[in-house]
N, C-alpha and C positions, 0 to 999 in steps of 0.2 A: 504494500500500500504506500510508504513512504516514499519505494522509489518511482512509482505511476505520478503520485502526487507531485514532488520532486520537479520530475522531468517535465508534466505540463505547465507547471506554474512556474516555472525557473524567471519569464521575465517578471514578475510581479511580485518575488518572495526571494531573499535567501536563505534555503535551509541547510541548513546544519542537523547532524545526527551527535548524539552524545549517547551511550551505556553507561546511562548512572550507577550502576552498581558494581560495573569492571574499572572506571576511570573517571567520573563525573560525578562522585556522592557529594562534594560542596557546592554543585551546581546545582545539584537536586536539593538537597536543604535550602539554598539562596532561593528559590524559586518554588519551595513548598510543595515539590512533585511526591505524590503518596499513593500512585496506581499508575500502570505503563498500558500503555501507551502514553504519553503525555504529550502533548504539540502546542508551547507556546509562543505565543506573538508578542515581539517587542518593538519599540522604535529605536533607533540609533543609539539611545543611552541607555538602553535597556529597560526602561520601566515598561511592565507588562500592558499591554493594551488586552488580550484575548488568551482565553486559554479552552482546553479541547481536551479529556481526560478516554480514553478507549481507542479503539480502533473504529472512528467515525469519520468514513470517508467523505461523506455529506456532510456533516461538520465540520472540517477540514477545510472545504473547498467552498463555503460559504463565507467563513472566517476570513479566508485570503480576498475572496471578493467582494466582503465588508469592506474590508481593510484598505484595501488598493485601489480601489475604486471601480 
């Protein structure tokens, strides 16, 4: 899913992938992640605009086109 989503939205988003729990557990605390899938939206200084908790493709792809106009 991540990488469908990814690759269609690549001009309107950049995602990034992190494994909070192999190498990203202070990202995941910073950011109050407590069930995975987690896909959150930031703006340039990172304050959270949107968040998305599951495997919710439509979720997902509605968030980025809140988001981006």
């Amino acid at each position: 899913m991540w990488e469908q989503l990814s690759s269609q939205y690549r001009s309107k988003a950049d995602f990034q992938k992190l494994n909070a729990e192999e190498d990203g557990q202070a990202q995941a605390q910073k950011f109050g992640v407590s069930g995975y899938p987690t896909f959150i939206f930031t703006d340039s200084t990172g304050k959270v605009l949107q968040r998305v908790t599951g495997p919710n493709a439509d979720g997902i792809a509605q968030a980025i086109k809140d988001l981006a106009g």
